[in-house]
Backbone and ligand atoms as CSV (ligand in chain L), in Angstrom:
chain,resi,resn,atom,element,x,y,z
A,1,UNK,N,N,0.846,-1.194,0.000
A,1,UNK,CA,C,0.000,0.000,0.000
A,1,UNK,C,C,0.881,1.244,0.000
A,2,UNK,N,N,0.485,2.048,-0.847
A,2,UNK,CA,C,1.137,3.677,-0.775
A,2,UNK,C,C,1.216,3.990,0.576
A,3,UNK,N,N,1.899,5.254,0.370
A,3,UNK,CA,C,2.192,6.308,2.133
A,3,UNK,C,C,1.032,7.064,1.740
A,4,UNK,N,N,0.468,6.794,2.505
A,4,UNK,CA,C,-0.912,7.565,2.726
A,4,UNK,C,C,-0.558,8.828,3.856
A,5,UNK,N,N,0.580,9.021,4.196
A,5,UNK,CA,C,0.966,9.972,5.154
A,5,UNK,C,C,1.549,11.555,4.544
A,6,UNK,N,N,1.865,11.100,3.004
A,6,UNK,CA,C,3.157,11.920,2.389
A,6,UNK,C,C,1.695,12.618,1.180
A,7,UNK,N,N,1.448,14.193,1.175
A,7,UNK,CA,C,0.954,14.302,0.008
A,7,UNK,C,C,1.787,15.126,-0.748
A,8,UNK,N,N,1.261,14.904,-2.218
A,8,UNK,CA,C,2.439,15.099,-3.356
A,8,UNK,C,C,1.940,16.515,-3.810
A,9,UNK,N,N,2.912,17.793,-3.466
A,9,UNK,CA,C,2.893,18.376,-4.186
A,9,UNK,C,C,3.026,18.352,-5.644
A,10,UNK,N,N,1.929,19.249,-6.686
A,10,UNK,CA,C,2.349,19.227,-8.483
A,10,UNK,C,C,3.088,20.688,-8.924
A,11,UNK,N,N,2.766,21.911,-7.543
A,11,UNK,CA,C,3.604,22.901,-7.663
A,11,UNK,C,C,2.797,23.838,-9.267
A,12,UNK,N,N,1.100,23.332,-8.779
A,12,UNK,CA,C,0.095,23.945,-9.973
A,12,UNK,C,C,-0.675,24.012,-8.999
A,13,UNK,N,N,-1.073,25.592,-9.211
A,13,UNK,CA,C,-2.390,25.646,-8.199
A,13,UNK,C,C,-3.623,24.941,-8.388
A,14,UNK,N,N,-4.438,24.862,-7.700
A,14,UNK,CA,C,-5.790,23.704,-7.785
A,14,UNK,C,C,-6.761,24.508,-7.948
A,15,UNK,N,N,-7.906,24.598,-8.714
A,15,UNK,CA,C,-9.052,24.798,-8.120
A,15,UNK,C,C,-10.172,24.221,-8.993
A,16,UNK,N,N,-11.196,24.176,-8.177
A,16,UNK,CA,C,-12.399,23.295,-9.394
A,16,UNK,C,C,-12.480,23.809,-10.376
A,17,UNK,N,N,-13.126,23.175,-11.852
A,17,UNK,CA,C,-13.432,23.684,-12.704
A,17,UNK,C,C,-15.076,24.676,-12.708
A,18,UNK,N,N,-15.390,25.066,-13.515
A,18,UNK,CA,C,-16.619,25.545,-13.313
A,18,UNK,C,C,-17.926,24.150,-13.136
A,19,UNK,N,N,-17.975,23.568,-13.353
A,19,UNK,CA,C,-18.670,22.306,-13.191
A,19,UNK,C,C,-19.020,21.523,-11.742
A,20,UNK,N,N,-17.807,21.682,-11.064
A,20,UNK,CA,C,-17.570,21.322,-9.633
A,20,UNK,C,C,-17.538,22.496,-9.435
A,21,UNK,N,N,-17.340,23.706,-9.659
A,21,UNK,CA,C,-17.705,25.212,-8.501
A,21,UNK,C,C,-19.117,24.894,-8.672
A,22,UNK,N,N,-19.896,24.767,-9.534
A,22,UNK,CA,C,-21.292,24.902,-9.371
A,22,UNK,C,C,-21.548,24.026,-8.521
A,23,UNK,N,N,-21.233,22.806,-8.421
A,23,UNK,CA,C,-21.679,21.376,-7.604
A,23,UNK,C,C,-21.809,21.847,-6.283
A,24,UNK,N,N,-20.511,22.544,-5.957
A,24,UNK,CA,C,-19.456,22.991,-4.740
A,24,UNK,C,C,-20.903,23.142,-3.856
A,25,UNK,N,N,-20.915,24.712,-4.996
A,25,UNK,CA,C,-22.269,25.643,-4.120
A,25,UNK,C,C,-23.215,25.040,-3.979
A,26,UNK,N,N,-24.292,24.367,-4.515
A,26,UNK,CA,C,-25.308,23.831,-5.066
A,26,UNK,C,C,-25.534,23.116,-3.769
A,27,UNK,N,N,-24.099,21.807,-2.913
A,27,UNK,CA,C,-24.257,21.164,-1.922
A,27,UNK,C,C,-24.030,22.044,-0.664
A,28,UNK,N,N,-23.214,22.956,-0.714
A,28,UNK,CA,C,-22.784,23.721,0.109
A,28,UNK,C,C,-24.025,24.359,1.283
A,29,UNK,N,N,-25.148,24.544,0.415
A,29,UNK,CA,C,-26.134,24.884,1.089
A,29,UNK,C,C,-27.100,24.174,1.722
A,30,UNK,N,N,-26.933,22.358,1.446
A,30,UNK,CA,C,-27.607,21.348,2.127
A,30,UNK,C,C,-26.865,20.745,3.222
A,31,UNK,N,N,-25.815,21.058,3.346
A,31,UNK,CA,C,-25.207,21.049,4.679
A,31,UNK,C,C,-25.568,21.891,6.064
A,32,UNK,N,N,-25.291,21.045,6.920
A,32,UNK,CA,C,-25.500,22.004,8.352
A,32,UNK,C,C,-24.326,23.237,8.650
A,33,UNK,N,N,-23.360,22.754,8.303
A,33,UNK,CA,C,-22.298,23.215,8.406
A,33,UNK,C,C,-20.858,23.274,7.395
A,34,UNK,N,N,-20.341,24.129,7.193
A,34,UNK,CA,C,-19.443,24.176,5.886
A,34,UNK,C,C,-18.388,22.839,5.879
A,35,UNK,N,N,-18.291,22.695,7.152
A,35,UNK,CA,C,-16.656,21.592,7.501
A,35,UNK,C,C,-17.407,20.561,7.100
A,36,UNK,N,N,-19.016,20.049,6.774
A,36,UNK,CA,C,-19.157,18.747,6.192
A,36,UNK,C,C,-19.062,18.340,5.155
A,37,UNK,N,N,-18.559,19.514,4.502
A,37,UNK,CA,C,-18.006,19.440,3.181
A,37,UNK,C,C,-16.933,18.839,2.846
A,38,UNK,N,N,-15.972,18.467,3.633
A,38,UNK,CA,C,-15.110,18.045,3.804
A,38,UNK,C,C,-15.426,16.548,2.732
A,39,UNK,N,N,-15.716,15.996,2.819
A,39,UNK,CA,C,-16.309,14.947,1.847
A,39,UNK,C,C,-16.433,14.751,0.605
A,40,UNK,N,N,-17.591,15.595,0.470
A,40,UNK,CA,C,-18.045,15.773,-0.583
A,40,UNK,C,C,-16.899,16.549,-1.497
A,41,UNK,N,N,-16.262,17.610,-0.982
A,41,UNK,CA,C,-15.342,18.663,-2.072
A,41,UNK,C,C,-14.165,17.539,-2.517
A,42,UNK,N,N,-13.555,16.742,-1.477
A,42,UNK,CA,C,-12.840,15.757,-1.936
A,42,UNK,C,C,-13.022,15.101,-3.226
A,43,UNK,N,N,-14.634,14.502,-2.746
A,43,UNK,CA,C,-14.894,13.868,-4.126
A,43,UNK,C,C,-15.357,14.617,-5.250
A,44,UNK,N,N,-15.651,15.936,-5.245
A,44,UNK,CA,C,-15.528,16.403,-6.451
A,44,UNK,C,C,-14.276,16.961,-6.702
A,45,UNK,N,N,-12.981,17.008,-6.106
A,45,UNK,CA,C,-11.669,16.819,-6.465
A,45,UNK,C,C,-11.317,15.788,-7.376
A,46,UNK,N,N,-11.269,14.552,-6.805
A,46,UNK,CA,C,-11.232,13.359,-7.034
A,46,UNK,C,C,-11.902,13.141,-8.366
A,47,UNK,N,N,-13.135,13.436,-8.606
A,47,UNK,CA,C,-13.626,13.095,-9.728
A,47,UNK,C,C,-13.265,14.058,-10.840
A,48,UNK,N,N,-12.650,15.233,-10.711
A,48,UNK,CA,C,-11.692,16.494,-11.288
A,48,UNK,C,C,-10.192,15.742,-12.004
A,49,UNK,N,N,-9.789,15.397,-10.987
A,49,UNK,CA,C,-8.420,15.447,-11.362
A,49,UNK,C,C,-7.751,13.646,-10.976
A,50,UNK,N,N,-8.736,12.820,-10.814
A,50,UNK,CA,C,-8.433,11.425,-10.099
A,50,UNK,C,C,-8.012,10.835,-8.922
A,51,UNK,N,N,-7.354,12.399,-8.493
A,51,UNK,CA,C,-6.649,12.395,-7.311
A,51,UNK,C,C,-6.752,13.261,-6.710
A,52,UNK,N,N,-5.718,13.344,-5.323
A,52,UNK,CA,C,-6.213,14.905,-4.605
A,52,UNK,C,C,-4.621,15.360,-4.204
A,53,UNK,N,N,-4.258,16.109,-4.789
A,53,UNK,CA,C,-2.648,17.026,-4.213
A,53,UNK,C,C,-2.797,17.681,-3.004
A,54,UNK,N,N,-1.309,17.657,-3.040
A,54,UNK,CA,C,-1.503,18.678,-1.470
A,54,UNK,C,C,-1.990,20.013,-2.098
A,55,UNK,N,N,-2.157,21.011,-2.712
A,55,UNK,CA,C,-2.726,22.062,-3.550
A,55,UNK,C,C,-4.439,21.957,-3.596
A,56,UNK,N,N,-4.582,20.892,-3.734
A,56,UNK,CA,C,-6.088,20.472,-3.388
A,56,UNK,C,C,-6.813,20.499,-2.195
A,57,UNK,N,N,-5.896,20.471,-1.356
A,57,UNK,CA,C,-6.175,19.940,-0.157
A,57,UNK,C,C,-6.235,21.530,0.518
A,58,UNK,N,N,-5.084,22.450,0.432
A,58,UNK,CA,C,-4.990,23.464,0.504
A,58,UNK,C,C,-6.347,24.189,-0.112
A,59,UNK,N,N,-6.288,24.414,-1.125
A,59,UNK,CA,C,-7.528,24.556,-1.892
A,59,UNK,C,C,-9.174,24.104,-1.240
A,60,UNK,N,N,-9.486,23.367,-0.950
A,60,UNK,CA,C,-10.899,22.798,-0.306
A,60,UNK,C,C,-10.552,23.332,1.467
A,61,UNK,N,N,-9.809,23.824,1.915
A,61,UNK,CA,C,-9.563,23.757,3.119
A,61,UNK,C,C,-10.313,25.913,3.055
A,62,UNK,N,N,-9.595,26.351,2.151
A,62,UNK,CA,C,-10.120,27.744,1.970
A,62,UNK,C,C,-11.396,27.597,1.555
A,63,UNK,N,N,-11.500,27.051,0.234
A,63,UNK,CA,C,-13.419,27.043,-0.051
A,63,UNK,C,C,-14.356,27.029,1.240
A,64,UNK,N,N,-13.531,25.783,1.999
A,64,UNK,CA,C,-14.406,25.505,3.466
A,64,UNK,C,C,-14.729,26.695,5.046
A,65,UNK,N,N,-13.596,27.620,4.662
A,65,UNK,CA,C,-12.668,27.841,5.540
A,65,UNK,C,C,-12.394,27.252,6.793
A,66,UNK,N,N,-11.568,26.414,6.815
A,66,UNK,CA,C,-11.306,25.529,7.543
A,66,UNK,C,C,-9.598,25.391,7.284
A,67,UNK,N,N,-9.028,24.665,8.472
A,67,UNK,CA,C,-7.924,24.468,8.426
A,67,UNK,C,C,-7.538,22.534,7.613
A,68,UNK,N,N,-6.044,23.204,6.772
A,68,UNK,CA,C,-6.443,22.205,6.069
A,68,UNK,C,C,-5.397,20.943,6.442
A,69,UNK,N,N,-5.465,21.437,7.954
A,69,UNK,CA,C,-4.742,19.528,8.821
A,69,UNK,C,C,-6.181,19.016,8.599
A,70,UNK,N,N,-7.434,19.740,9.225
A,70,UNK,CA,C,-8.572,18.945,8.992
A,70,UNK,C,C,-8.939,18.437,7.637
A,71,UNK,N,N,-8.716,18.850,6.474
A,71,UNK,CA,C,-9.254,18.321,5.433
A,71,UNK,C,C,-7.947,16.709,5.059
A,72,UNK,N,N,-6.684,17.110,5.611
A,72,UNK,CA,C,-5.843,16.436,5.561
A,72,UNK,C,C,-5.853,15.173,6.557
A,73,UNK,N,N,-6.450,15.458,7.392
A,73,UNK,CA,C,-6.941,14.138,8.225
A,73,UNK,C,C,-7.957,13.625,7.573
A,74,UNK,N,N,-8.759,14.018,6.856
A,74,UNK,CA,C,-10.256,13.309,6.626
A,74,UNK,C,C,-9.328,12.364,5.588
A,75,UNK,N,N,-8.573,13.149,4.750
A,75,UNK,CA,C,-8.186,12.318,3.237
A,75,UNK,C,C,-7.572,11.230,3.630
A,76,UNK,N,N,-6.501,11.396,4.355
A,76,UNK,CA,C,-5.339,10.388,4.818
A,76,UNK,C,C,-6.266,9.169,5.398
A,77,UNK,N,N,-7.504,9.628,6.212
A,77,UNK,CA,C,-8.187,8.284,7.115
A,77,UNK,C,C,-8.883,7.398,5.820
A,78,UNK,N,N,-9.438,7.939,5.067
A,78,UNK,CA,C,-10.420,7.246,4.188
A,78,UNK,C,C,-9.747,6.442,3.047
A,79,UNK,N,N,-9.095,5.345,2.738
A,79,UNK,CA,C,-8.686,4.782,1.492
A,79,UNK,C,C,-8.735,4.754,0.157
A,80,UNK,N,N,-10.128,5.476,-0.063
A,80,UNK,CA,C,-11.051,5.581,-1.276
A,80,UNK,C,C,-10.476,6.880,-2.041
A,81,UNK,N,N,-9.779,7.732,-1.084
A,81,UNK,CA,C,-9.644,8.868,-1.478
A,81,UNK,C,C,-7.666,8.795,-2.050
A,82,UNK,N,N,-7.955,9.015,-2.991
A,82,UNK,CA,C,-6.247,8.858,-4.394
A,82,UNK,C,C,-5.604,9.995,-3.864
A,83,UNK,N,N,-3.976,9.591,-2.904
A,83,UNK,CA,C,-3.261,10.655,-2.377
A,83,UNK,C,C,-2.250,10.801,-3.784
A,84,UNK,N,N,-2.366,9.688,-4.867
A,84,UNK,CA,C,-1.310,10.224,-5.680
A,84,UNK,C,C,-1.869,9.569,-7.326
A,85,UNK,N,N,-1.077,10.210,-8.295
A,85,UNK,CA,C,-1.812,10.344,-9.467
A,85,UNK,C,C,-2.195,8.667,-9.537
A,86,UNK,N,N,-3.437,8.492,-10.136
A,86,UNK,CA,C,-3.802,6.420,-10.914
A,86,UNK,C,C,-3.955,6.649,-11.982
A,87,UNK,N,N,-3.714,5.666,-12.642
A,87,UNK,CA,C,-4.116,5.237,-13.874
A,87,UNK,C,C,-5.450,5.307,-13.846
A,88,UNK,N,N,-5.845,5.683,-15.573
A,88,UNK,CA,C,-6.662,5.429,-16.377
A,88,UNK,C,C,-8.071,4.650,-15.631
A,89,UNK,N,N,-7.535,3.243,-15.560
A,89,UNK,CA,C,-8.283,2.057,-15.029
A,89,UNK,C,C,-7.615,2.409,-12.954
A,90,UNK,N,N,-8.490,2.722,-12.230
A,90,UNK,CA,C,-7.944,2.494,-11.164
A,90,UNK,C,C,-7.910,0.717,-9.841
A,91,UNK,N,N,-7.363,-0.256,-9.875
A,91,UNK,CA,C,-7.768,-1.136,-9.416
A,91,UNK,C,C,-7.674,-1.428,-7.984
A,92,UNK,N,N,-8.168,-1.798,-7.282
A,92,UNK,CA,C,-8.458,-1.783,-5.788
A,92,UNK,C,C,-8.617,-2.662,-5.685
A,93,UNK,N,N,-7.380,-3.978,-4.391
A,93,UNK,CA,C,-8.253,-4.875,-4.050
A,93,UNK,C,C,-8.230,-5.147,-2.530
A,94,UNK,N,N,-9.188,-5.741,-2.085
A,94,UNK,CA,C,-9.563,-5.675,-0.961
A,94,UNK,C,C,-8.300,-6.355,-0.090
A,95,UNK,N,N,-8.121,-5.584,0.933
A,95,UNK,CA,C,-6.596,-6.860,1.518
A,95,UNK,C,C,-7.112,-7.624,2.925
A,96,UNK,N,N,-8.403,-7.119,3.220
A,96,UNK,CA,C,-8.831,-7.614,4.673
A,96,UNK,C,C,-9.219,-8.805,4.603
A,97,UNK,N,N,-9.070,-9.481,5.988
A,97,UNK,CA,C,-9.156,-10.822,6.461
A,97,UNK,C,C,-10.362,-11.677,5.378
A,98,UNK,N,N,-11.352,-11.759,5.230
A,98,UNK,CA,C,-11.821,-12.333,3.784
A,98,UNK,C,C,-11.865,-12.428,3.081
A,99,UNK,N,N,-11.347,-11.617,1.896
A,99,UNK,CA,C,-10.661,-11.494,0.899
A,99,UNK,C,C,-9.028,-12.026,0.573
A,100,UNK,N,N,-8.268,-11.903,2.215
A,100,UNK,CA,C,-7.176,-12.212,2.239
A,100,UNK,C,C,-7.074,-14.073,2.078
A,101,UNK,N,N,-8.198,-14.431,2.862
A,101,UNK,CA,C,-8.148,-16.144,3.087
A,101,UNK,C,C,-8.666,-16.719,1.977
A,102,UNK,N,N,-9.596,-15.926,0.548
A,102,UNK,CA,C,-10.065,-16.107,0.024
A,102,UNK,C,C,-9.198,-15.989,-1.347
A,103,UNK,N,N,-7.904,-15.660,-1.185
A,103,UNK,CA,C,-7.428,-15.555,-2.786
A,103,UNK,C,C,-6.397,-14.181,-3.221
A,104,UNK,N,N,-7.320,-12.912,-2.016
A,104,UNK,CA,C,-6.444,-11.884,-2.715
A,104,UNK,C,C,-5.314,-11.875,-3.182
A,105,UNK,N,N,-4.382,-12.569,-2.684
A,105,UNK,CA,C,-3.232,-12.227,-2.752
A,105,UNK,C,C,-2.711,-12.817,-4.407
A,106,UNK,N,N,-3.346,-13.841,-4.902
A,106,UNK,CA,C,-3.156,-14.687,-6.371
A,106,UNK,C,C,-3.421,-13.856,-7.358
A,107,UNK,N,N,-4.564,-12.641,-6.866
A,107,UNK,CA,C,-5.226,-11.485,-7.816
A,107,UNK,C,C,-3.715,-10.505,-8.113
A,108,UNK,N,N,-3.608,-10.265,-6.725
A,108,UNK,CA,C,-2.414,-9.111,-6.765
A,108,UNK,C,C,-0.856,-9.421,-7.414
A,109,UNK,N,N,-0.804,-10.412,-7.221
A,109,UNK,CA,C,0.331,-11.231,-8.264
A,109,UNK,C,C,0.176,-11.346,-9.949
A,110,UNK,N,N,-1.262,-11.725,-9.896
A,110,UNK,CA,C,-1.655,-11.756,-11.737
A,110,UNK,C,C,-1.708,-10.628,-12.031
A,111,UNK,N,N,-2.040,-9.713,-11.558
A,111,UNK,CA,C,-1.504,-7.887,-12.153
A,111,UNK,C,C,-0.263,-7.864,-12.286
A,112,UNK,N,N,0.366,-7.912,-10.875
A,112,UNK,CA,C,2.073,-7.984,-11.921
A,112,UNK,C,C,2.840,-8.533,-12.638
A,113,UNK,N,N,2.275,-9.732,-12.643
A,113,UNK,CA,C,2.441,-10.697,-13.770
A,113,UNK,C,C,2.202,-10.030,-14.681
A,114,UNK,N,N,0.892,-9.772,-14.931
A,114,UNK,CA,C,0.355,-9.248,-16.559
A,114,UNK,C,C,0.453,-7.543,-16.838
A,115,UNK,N,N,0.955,-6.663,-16.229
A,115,UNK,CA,C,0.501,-5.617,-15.809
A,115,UNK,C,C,2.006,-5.192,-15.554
A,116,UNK,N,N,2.739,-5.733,-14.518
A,116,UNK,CA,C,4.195,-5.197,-14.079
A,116,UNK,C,C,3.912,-4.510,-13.030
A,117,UNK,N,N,3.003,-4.215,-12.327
A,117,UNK,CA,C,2.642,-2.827,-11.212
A,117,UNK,C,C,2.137,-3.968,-10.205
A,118,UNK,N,N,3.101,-3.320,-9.217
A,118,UNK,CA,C,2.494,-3.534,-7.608
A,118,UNK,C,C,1.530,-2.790,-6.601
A,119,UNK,N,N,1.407,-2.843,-5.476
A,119,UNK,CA,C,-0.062,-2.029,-5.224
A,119,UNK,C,C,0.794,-0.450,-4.981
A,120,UNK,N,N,0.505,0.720,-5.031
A,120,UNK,CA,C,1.281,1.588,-5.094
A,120,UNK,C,C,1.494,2.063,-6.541
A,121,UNK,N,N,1.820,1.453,-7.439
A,121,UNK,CA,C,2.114,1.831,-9.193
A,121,UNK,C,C,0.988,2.182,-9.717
A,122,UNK,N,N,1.677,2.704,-10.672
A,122,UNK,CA,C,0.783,3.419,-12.303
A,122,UNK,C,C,1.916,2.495,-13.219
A,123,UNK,N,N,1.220,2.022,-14.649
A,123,UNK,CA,C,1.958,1.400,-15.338
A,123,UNK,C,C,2.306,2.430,-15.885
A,124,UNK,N,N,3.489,2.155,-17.124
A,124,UNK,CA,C,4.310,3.103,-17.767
A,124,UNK,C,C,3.218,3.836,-18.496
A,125,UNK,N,N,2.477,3.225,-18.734
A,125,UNK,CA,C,1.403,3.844,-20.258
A,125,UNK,C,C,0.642,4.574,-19.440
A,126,UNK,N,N,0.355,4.958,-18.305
A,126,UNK,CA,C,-0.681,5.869,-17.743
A,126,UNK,C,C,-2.181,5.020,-17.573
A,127,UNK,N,N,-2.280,3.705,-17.616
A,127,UNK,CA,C,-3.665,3.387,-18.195
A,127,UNK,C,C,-3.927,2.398,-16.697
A,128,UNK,N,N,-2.969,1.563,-15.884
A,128,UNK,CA,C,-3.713,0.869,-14.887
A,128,UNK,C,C,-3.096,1.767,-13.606
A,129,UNK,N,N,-3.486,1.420,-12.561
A,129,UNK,CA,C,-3.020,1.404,-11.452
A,129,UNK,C,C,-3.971,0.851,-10.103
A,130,UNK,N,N,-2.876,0.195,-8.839
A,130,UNK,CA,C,-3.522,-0.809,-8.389
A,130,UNK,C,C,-2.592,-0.344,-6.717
A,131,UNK,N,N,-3.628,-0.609,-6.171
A,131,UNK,CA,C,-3.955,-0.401,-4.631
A,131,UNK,C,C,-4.341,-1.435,-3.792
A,132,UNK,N,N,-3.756,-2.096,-2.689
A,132,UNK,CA,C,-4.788,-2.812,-1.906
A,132,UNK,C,C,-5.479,-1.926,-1.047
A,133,UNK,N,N,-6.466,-2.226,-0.734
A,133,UNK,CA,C,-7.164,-1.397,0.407
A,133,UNK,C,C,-8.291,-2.357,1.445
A,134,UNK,N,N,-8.356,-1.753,2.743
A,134,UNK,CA,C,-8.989,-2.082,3.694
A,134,UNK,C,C,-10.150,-2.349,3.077
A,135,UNK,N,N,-11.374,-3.024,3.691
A,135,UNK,CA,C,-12.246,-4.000,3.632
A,135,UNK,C,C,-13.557,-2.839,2.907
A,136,UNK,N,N,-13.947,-3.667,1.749
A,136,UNK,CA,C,-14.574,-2.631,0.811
A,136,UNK,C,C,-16.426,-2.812,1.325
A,137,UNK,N,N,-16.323,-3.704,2.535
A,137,UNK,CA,C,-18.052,-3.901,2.896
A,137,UNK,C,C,-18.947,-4.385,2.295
A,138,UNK,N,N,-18.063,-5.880,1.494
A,138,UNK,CA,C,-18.923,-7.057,0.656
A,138,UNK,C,C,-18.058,-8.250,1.181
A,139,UNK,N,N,-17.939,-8.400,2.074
A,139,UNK,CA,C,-17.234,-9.811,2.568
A,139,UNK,C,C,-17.748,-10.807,2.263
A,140,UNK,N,N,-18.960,-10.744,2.054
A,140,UNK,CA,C,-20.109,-12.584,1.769
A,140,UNK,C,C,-19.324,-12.645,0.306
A,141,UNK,N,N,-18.681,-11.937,-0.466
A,141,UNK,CA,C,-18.529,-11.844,-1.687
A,141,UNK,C,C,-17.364,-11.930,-2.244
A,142,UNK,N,N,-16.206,-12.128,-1.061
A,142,UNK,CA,C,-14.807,-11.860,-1.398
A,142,UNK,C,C,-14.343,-12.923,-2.406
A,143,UNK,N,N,-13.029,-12.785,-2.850
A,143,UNK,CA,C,-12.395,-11.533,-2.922
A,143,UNK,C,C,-12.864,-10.180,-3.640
A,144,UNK,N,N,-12.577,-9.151,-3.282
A,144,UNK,CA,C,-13.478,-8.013,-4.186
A,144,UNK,C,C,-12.743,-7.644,-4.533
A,145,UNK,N,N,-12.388,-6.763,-5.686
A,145,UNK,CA,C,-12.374,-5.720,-6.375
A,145,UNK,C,C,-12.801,-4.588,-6.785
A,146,UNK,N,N,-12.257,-3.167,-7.030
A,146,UNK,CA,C,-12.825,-2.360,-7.368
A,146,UNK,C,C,-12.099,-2.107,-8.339
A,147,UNK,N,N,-12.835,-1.652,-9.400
A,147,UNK,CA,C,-11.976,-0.838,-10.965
A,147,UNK,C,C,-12.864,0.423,-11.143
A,148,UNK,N,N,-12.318,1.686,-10.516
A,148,UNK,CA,C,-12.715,3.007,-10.453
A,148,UNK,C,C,-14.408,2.991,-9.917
A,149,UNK,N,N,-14.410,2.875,-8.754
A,149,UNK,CA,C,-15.078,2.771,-8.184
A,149,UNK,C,C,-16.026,1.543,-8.086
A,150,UNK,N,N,-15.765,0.915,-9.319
A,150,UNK,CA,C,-17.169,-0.427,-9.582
A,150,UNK,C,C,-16.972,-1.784,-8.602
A,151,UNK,N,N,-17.513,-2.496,-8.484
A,151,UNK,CA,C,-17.658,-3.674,-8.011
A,151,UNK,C,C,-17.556,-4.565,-8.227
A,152,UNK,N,N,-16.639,-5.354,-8.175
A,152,UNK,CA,C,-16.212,-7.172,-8.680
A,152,UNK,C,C,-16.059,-8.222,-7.803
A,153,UNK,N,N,-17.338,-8.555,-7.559
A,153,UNK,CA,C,-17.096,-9.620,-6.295
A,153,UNK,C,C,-17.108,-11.314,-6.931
A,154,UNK,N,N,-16.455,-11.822,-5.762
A,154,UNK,CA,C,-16.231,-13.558,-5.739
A,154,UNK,C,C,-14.799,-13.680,-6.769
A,155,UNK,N,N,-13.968,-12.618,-6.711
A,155,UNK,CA,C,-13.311,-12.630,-7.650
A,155,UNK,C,C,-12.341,-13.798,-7.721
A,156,UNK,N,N,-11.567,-13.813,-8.983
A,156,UNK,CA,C,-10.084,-15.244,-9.244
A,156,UNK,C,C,-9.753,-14.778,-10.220
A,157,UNK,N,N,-8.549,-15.478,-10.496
A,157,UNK,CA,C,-7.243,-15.093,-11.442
A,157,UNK,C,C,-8.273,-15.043,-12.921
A,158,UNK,N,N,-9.212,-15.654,-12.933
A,158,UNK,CA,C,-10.083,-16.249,-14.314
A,158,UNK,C,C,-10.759,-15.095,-14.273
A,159,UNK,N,N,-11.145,-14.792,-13.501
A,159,UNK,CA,C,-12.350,-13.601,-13.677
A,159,UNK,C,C,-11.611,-12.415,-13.665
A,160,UNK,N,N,-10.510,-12.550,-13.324
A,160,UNK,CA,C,-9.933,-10.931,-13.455
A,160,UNK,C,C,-8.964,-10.866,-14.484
A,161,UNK,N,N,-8.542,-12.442,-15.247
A,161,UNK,CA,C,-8.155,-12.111,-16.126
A,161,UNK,C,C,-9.342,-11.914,-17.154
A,162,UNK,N,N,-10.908,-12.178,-17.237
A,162,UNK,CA,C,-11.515,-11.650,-18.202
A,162,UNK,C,C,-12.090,-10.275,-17.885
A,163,UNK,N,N,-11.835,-9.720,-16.793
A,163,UNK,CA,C,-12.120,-8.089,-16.689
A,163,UNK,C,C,-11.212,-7.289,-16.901
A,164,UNK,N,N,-9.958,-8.078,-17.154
A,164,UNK,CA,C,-8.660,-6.837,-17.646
A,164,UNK,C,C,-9.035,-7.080,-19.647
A,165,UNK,N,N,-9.463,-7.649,-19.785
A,165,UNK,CA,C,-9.856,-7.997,-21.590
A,165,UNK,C,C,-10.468,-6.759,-21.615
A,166,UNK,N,N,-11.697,-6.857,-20.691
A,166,UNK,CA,C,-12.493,-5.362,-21.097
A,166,UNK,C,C,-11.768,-4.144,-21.191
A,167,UNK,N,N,-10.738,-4.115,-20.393
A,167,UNK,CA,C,-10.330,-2.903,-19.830
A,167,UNK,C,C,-9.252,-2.046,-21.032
A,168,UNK,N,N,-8.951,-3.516,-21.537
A,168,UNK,CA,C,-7.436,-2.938,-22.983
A,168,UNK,C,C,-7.987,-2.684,-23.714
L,1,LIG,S1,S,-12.764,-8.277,3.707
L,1,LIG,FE1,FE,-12.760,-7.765,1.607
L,1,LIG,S2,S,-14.683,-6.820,1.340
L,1,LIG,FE2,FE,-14.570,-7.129,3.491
């Protein structure tokens, strides 16, 4: 797993596009309070740019006004949230105790087998990248997967080698 501790400056300032400023506001006002934004601005970061920079972070911490150790704690706790650039295809697989007894680890090998990237990488081409992460809250279903957000449960080397077909 990446350092989820270290965020990467790009040394480009951040800010939403007009699309997510509108979103921004739009939610901004169904909140109780501005700091619960904290969430939500992430993920319209995230869905901006794939990821979230330290510039981002900086950035949503002023929109909020709020200090941005707090927006920097929310990011760092949550897994879901990309501290550094992914690929194209983003892949996620579950590393917790049912998933783990169930196979994960044969999944995470056939990516680098086929793929070259360990959890942490972007391949050379910009197009995969692969993460383990804490328990995705389908255990009856393990091993899981996620590929940019989606859902792949009961997974094996067979089934994920026919969901990387889709993916090229
Ligand atoms: S342990 Fe993998 S989804 Fe819960």
């Amino acid at each position: 797993m990446s350092d989820r501790s270290q965020l990467i400056e790009t040394g480009t300032p951040f800010q939403f596009d007009a699309e997510r400023d509108a979103e921004f506001e739009r939610l901004v006002k169904r909140y109780p309070t501005r700091e619960s934004m904290i969430l939500p601005a992430l993920w319209l970061t995230q869905e901006q740019e794939g990821w979230i920079s330290a510039e981002a972070i900086g950035y949503i911490a002023d929109r909020i006004g709020t200090f941005a150790s707090k927006v920097f704690e929310v990011a760092t706790f949550y897994t879901m949230y990309n501290l550094h650039p992914v690929g194209e295809y983003h892949i996620c697989v579950c590393r917790t105790l049912s998933c783990y007894l169930l196979g994960k680890q044969q999944i995470v090998d056939y990516l680098y087998q086929e793929l070259g990237i360990k959890p942490g990488d972007v391949s050379k081409d910009g197009k995969f990248s692969l993460e383990e992460v804490e328990c995705l809250g389908h255990c009856g279903t393990a091993p899981v997967v996620q590929v940019n957000g989606e859902f792949h449960e009961d997974m094996d080397v067979e089934k994920m080698k026919a969901l990387l077909a889709t993916l090229k």
